[in-house]
Structure formats: structure tokens, C-alpha cells
PyMOL Python script that loads the backbone (N, CA, C, O; Angstrom):
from pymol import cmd

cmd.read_pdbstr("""\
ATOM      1  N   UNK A   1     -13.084 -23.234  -8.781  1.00  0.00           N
ATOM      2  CA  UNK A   1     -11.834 -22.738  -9.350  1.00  0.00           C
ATOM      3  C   UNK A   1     -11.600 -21.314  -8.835  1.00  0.00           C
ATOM      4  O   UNK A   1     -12.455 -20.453  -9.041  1.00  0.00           O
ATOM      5  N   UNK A   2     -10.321 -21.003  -8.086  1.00  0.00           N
ATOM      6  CA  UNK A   2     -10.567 -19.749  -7.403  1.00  0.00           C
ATOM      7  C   UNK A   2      -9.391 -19.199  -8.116  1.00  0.00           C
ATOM      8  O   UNK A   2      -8.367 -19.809  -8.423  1.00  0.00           O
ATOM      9  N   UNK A   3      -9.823 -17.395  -8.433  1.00  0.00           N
ATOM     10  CA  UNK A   3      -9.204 -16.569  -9.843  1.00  0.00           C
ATOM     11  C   UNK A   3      -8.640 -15.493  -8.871  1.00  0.00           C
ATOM     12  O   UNK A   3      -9.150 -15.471  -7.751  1.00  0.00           O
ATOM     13  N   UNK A   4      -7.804 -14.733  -9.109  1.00  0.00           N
ATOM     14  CA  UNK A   4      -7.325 -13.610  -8.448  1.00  0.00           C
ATOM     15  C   UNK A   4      -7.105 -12.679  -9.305  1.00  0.00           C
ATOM     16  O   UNK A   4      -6.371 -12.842 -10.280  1.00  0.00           O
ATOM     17  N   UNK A   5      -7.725 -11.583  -9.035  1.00  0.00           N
ATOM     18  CA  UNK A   5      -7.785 -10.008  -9.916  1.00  0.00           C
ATOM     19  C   UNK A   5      -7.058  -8.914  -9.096  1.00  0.00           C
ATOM     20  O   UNK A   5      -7.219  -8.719  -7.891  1.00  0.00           O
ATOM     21  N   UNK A   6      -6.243  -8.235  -9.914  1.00  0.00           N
ATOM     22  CA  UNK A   6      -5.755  -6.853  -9.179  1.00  0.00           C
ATOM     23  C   UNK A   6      -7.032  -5.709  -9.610  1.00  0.00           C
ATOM     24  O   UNK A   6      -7.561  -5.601 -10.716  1.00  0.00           O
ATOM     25  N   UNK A   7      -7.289  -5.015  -8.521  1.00  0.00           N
ATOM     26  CA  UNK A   7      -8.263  -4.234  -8.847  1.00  0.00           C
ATOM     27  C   UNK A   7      -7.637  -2.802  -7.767  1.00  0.00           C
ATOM     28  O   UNK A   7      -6.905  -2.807  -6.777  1.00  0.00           O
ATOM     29  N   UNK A   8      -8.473  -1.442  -8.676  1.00  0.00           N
ATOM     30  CA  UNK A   8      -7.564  -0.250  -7.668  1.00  0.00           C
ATOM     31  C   UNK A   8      -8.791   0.461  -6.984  1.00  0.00           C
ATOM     32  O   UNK A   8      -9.662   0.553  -7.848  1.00  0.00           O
ATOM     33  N   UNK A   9      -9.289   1.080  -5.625  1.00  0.00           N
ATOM     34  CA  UNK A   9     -10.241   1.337  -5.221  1.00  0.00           C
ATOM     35  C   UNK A   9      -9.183   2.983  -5.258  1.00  0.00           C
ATOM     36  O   UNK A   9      -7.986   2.913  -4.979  1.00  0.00           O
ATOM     37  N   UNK A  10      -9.788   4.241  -5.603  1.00  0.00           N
ATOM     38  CA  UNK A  10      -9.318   5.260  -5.568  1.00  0.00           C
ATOM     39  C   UNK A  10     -10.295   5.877  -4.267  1.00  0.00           C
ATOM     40  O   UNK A  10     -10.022   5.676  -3.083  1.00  0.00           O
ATOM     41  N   UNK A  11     -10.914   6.287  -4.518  1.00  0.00           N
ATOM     42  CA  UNK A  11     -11.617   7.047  -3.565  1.00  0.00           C
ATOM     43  C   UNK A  11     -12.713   6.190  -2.280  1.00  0.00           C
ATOM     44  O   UNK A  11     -12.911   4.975  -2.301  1.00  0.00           O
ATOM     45  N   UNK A  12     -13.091   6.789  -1.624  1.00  0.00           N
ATOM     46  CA  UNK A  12     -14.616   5.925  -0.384  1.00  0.00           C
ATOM     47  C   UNK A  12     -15.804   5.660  -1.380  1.00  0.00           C
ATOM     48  O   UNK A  12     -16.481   4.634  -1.438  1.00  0.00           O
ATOM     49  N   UNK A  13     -15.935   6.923  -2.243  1.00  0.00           N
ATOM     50  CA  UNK A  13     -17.325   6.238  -3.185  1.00  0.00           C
ATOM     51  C   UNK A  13     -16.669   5.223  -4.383  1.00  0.00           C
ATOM     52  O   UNK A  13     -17.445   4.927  -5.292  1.00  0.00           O
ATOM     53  N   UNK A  14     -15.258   4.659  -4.445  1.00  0.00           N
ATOM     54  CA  UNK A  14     -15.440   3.121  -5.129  1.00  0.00           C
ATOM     55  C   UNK A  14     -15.623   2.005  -4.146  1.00  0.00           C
ATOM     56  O   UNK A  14     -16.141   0.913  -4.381  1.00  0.00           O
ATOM     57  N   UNK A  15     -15.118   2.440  -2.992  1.00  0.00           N
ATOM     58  CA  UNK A  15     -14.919   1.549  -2.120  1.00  0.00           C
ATOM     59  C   UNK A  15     -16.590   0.985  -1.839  1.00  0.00           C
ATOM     60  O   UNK A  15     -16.983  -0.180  -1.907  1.00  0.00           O
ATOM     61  N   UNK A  16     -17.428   2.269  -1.496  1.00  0.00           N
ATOM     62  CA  UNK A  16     -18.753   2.335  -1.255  1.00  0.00           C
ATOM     63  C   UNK A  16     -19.673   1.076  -2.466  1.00  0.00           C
ATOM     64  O   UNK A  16     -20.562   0.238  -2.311  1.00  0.00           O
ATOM     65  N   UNK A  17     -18.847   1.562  -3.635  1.00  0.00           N
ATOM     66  CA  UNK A  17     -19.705   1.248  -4.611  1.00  0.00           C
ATOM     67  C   UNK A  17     -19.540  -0.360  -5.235  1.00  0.00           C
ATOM     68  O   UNK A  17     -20.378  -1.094  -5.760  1.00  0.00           O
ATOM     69  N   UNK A  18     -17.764  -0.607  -4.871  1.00  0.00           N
ATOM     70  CA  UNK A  18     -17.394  -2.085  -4.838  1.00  0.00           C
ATOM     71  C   UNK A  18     -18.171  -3.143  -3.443  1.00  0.00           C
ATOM     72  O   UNK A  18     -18.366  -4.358  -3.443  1.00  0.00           O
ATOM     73  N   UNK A  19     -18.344  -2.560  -2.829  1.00  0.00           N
ATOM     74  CA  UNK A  19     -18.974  -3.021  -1.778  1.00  0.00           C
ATOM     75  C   UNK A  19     -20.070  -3.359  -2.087  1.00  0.00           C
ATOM     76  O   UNK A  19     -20.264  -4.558  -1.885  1.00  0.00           O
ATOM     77  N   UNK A  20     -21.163  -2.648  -2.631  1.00  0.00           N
ATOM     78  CA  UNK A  20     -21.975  -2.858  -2.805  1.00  0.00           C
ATOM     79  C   UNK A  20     -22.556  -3.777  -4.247  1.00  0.00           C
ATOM     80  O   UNK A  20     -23.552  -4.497  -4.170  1.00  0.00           O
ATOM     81  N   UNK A  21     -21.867  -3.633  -5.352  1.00  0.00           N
ATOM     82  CA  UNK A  21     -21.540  -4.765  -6.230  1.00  0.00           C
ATOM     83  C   UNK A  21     -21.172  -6.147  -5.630  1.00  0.00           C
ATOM     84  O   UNK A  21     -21.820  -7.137  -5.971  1.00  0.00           O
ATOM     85  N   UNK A  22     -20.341  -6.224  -4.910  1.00  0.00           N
ATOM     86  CA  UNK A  22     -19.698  -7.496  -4.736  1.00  0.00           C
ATOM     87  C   UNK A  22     -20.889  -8.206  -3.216  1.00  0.00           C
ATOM     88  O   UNK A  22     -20.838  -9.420  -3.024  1.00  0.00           O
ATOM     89  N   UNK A  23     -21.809  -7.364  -2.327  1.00  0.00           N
ATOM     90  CA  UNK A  23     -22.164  -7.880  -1.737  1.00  0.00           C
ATOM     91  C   UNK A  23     -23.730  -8.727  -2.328  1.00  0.00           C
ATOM     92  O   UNK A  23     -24.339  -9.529  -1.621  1.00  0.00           O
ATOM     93  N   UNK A  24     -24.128  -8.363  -3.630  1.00  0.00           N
ATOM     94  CA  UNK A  24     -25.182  -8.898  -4.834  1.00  0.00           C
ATOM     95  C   UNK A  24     -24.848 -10.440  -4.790  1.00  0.00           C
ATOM     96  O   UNK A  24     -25.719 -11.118  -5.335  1.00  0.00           O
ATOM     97  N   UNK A  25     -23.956 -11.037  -4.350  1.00  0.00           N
ATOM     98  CA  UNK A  25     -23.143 -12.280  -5.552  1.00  0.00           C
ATOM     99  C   UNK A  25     -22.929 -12.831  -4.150  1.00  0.00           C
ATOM    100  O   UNK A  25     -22.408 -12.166  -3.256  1.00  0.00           O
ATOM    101  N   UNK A  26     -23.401 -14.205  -3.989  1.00  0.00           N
ATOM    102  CA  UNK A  26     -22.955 -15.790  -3.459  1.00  0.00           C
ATOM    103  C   UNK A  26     -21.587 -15.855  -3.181  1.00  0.00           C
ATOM    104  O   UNK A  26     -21.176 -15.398  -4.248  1.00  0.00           O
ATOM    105  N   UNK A  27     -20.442 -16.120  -2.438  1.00  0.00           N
ATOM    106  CA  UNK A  27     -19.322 -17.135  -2.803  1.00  0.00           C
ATOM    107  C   UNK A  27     -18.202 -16.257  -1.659  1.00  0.00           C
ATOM    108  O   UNK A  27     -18.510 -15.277  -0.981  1.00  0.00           O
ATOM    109  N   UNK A  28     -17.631 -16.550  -1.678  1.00  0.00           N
ATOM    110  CA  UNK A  28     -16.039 -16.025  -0.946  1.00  0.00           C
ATOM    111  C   UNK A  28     -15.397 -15.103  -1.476  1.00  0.00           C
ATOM    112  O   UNK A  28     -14.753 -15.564  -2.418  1.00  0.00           O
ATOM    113  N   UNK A  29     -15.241 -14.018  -1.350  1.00  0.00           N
ATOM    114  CA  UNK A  29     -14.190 -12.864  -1.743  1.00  0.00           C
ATOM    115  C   UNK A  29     -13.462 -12.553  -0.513  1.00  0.00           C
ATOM    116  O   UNK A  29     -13.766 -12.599   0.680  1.00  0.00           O
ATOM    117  N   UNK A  30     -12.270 -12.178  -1.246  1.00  0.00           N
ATOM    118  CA  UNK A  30     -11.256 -11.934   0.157  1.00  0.00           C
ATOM    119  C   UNK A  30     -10.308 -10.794  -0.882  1.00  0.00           C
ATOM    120  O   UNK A  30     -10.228 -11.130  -2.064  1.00  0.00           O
ATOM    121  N   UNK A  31      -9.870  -9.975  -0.625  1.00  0.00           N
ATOM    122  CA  UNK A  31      -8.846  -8.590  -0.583  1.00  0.00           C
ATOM    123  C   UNK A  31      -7.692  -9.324   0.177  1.00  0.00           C
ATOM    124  O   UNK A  31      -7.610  -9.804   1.308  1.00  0.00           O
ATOM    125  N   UNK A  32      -6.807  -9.220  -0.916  1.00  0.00           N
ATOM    126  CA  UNK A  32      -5.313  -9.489  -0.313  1.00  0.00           C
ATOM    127  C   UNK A  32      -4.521  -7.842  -0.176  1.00  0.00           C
ATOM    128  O   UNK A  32      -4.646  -6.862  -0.910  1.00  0.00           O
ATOM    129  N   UNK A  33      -3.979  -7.971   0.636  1.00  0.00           N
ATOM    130  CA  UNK A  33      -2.827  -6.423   0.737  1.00  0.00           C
ATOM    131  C   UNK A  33      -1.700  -7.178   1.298  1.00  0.00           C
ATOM    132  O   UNK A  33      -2.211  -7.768   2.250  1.00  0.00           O
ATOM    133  N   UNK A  34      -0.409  -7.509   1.251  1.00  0.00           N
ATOM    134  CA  UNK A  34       0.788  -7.758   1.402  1.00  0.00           C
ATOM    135  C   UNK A  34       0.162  -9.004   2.353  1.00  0.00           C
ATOM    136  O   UNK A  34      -0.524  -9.892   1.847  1.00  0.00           O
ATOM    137  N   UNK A  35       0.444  -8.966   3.617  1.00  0.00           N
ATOM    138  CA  UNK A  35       0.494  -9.943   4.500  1.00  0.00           C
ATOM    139  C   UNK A  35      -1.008 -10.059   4.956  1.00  0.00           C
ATOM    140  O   UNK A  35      -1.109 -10.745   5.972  1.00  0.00           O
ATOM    141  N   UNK A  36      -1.879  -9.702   4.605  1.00  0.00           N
ATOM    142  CA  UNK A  36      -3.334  -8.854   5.336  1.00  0.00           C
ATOM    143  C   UNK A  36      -4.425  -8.940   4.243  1.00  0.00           C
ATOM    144  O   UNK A  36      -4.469  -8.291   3.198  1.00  0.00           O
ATOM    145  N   UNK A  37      -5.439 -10.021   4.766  1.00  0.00           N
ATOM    146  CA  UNK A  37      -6.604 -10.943   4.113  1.00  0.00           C
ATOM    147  C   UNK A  37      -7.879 -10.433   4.803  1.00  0.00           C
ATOM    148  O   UNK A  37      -8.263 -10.799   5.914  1.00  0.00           O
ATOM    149  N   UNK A  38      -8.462  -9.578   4.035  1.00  0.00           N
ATOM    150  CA  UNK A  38     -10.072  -9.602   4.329  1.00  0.00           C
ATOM    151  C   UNK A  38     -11.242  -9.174   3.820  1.00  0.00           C
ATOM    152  O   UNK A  38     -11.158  -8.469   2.814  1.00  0.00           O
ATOM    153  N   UNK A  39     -12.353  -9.423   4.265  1.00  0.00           N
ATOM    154  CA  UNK A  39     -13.838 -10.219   3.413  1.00  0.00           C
ATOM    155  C   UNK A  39     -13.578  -9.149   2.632  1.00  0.00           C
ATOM    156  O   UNK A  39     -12.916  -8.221   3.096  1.00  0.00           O
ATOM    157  N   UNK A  40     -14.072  -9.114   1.295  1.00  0.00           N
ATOM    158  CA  UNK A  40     -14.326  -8.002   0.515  1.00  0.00           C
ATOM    159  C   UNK A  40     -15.635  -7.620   0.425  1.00  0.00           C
ATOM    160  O   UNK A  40     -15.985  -6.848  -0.468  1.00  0.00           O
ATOM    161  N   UNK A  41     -16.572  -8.149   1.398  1.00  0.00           N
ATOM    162  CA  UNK A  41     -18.019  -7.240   1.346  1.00  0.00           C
ATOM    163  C   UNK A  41     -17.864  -6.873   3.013  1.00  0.00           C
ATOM    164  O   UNK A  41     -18.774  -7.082   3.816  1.00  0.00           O
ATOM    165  N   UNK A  42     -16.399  -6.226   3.416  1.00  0.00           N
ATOM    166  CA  UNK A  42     -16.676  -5.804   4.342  1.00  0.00           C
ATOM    167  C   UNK A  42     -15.837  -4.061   4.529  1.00  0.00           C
ATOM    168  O   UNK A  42     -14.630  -3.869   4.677  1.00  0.00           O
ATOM    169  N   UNK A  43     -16.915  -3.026   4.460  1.00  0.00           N
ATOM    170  CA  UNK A  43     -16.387  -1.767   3.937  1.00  0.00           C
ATOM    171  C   UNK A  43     -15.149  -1.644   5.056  1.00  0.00           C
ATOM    172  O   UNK A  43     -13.988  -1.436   4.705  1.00  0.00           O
ATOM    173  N   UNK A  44     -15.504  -1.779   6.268  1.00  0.00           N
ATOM    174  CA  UNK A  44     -14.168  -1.881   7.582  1.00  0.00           C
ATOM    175  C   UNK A  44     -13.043  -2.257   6.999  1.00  0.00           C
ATOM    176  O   UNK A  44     -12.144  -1.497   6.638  1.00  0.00           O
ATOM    177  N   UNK A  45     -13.066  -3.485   6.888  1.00  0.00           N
ATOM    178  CA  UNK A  45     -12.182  -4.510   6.704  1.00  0.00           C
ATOM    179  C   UNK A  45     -10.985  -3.819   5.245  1.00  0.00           C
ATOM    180  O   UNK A  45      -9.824  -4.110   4.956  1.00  0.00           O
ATOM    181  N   UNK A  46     -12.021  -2.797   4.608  1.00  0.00           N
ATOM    182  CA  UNK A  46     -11.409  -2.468   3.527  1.00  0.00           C
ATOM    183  C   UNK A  46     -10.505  -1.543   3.584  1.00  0.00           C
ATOM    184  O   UNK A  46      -9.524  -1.407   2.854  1.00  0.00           O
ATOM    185  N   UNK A  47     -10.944  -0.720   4.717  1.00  0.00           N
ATOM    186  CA  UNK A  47     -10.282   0.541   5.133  1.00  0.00           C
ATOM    187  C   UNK A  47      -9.456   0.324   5.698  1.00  0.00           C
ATOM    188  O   UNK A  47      -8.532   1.130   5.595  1.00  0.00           O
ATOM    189  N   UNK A  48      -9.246  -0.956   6.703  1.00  0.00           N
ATOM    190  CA  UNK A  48      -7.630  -1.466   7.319  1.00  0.00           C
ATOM    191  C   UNK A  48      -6.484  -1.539   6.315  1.00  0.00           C
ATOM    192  O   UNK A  48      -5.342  -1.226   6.651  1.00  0.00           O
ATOM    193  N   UNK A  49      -6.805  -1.979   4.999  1.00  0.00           N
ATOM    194  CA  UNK A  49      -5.683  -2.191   3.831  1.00  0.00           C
ATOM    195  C   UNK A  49      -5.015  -0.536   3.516  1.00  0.00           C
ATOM    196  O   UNK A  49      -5.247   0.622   3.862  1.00  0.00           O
ATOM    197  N   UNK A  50      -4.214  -1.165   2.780  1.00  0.00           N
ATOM    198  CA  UNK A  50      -3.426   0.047   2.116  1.00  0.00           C
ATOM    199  C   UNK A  50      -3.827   0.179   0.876  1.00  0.00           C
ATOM    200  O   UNK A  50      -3.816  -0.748   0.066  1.00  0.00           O
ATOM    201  N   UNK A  51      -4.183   1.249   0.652  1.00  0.00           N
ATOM    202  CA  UNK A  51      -5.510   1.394  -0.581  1.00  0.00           C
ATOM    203  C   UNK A  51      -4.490   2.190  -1.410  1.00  0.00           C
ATOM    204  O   UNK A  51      -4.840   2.102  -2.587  1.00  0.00           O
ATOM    205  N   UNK A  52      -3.429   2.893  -1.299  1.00  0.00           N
ATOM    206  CA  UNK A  52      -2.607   3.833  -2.212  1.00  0.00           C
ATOM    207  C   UNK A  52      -1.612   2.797  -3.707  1.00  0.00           C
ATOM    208  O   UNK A  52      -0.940   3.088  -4.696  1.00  0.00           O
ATOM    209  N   UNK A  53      -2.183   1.331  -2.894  1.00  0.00           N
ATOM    210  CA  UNK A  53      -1.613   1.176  -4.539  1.00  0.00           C
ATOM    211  C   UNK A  53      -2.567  -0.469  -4.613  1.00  0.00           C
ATOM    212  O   UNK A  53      -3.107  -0.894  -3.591  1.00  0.00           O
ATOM    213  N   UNK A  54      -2.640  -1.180  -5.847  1.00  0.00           N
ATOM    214  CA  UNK A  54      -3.647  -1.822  -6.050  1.00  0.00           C
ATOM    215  C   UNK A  54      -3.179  -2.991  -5.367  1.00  0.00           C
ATOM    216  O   UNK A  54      -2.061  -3.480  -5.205  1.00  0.00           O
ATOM    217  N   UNK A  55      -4.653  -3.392  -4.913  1.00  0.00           N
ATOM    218  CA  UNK A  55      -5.114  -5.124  -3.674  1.00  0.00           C
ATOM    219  C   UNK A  55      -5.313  -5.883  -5.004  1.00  0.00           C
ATOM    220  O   UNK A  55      -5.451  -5.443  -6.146  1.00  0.00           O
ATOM    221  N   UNK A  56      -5.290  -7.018  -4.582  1.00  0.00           N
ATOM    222  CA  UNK A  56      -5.773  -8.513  -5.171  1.00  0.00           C
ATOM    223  C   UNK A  56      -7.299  -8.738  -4.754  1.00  0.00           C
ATOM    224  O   UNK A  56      -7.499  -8.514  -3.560  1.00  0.00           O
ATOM    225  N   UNK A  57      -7.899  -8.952  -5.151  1.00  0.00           N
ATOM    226  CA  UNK A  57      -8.940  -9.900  -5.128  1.00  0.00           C
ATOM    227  C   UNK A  57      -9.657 -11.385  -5.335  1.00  0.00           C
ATOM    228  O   UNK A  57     -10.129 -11.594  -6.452  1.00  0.00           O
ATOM    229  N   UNK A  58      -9.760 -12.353  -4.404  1.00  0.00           N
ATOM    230  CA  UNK A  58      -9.577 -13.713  -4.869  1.00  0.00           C
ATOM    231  C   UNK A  58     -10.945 -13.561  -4.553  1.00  0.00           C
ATOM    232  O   UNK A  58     -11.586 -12.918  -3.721  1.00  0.00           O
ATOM    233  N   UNK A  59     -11.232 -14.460  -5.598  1.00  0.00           N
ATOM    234  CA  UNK A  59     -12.655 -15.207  -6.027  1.00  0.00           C
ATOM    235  C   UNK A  59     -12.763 -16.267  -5.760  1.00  0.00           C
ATOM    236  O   UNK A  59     -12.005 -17.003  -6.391  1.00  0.00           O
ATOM    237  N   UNK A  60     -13.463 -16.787  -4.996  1.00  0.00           N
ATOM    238  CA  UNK A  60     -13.816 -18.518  -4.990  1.00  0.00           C
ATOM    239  C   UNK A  60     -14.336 -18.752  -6.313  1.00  0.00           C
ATOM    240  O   UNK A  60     -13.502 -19.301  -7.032  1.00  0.00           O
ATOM    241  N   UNK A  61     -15.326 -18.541  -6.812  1.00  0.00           N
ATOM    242  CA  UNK A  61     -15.899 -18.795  -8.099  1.00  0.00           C
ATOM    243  C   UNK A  61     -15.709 -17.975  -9.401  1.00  0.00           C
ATOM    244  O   UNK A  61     -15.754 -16.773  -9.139  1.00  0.00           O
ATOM    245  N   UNK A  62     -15.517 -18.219 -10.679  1.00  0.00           N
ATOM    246  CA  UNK A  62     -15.747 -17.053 -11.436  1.00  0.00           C
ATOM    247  C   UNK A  62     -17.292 -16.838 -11.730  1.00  0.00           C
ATOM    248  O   UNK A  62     -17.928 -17.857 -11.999  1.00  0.00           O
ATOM    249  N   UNK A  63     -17.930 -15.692 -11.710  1.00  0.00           N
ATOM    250  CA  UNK A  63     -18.762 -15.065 -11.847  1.00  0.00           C
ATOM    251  C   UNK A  63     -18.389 -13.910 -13.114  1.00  0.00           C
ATOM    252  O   UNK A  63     -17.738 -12.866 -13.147  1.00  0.00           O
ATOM    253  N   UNK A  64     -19.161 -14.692 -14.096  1.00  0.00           N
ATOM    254  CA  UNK A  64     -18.824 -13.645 -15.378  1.00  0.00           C
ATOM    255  C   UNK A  64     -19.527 -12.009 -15.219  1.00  0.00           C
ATOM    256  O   UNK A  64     -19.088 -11.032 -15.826  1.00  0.00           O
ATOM    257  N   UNK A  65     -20.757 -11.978 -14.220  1.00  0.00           N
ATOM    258  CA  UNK A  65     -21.621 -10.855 -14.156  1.00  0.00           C
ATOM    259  C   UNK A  65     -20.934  -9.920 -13.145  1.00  0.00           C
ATOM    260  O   UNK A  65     -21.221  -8.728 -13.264  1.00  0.00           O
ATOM    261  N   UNK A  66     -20.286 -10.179 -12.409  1.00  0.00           N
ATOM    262  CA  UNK A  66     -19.586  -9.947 -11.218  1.00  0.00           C
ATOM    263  C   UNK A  66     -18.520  -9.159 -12.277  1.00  0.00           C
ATOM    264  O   UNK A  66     -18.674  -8.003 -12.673  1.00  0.00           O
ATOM    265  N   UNK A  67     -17.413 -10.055 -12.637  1.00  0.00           N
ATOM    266  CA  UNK A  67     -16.454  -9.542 -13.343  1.00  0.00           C
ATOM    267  C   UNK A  67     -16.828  -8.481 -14.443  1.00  0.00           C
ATOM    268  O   UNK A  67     -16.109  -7.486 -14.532  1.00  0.00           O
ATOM    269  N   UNK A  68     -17.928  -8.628 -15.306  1.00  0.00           N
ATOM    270  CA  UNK A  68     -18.046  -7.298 -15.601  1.00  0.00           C
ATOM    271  C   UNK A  68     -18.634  -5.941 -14.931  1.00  0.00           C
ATOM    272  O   UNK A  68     -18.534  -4.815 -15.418  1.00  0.00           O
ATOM    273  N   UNK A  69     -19.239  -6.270 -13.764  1.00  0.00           N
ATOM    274  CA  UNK A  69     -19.765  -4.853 -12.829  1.00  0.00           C
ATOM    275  C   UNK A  69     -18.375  -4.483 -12.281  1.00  0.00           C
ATOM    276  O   UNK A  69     -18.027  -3.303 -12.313  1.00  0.00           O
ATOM    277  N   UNK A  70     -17.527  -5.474 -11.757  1.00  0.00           N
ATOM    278  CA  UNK A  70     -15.946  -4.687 -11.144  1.00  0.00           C
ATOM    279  C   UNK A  70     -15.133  -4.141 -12.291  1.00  0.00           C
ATOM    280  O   UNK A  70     -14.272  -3.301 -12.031  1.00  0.00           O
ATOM    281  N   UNK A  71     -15.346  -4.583 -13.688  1.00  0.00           N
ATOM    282  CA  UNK A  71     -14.144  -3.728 -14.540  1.00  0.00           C
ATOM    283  C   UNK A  71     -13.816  -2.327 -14.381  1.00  0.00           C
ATOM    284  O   UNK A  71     -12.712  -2.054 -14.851  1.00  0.00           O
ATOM    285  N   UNK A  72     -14.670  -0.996 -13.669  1.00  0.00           N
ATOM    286  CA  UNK A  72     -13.991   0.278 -13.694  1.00  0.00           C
ATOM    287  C   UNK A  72     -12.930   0.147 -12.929  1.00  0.00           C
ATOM    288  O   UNK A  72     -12.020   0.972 -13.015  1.00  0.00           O
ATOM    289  N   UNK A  73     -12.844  -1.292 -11.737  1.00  0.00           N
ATOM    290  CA  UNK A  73     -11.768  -1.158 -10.654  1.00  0.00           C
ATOM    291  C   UNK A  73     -10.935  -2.007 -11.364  1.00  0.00           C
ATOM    292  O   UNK A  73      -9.860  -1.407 -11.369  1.00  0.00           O
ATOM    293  N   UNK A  74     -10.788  -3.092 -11.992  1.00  0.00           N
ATOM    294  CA  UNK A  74     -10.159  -3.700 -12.616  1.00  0.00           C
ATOM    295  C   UNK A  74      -9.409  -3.389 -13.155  1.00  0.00           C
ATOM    296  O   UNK A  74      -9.650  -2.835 -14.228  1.00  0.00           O
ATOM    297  N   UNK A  75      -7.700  -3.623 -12.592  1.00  0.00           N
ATOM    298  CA  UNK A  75      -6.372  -3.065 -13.393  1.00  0.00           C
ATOM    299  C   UNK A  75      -6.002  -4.356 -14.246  1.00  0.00           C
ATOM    300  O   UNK A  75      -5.031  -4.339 -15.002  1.00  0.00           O
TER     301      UNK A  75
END
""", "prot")
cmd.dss("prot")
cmd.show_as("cartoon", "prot")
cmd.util.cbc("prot")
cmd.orient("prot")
């Protein structure tokens, strides 16, 4: 069942720190930004987006442990 979260990365140390949460956990994550899809355990990939206002995040799976380590980014 795949879930989609808006989440806001403010600075490089959330980015740093979502990265590193989300690379703990099994499954498919992908960062949506308008037209522009990519891995979310990939810090690059993160920095191509437009970070000044909040990405999507799709989940292949829900992961209840997951979802509570991302809530500080979680809008």
C-alpha cells in the first residue's frame, strides 16, 4: 500500500539527518518536487529538488517506526 507524506527539509543538517533515518528502513522512497522524482536515500538527488517549499514523499510501505523518526520533517 503506497502512502504519500508532505514533509519540509529546512536546512543540509535535515537533509543530512533525513537521509540518514530513511536509509535504516527496507522499501522504495521516492521525493516528488513538481515534475522531478528521486530516491530519497539519495543526499544528491535531494539537492537537485527545490527545497524552498515542501516535497512529497511516497512510501512503498507504511512503516510505523519510520513515520515516527520523520515527524520533525513532517508537515
Amino acid at each position: 500500500m503506497e502512502k504519500t507524506i508532505q514533509i519540509y527539509l529546512a536546512s543540509i543538517n535535515d537533509i543530512k539527518k533525513f537521509v540518514s533515518i530513511i536509509s535504516k528502513y527496507d522499501g522504495d522512497f521516492d521525493l516528488i518536487s513538481g515534475r522531478y522524482v528521486v530516491d530519497a536515500k539519495s543526499i544528491m538527488g535531494i539537492f537537485s529538488l527545490d527545497l524552498s517549499k515542501p516535497i512529497q514523499l511516497s512510501l512503498s510501505s507504511v512503516i510505523p517506526e519510520l513515520i515516527e523518526e520523520l515527524k520533525p520533517y513532517i508537515i
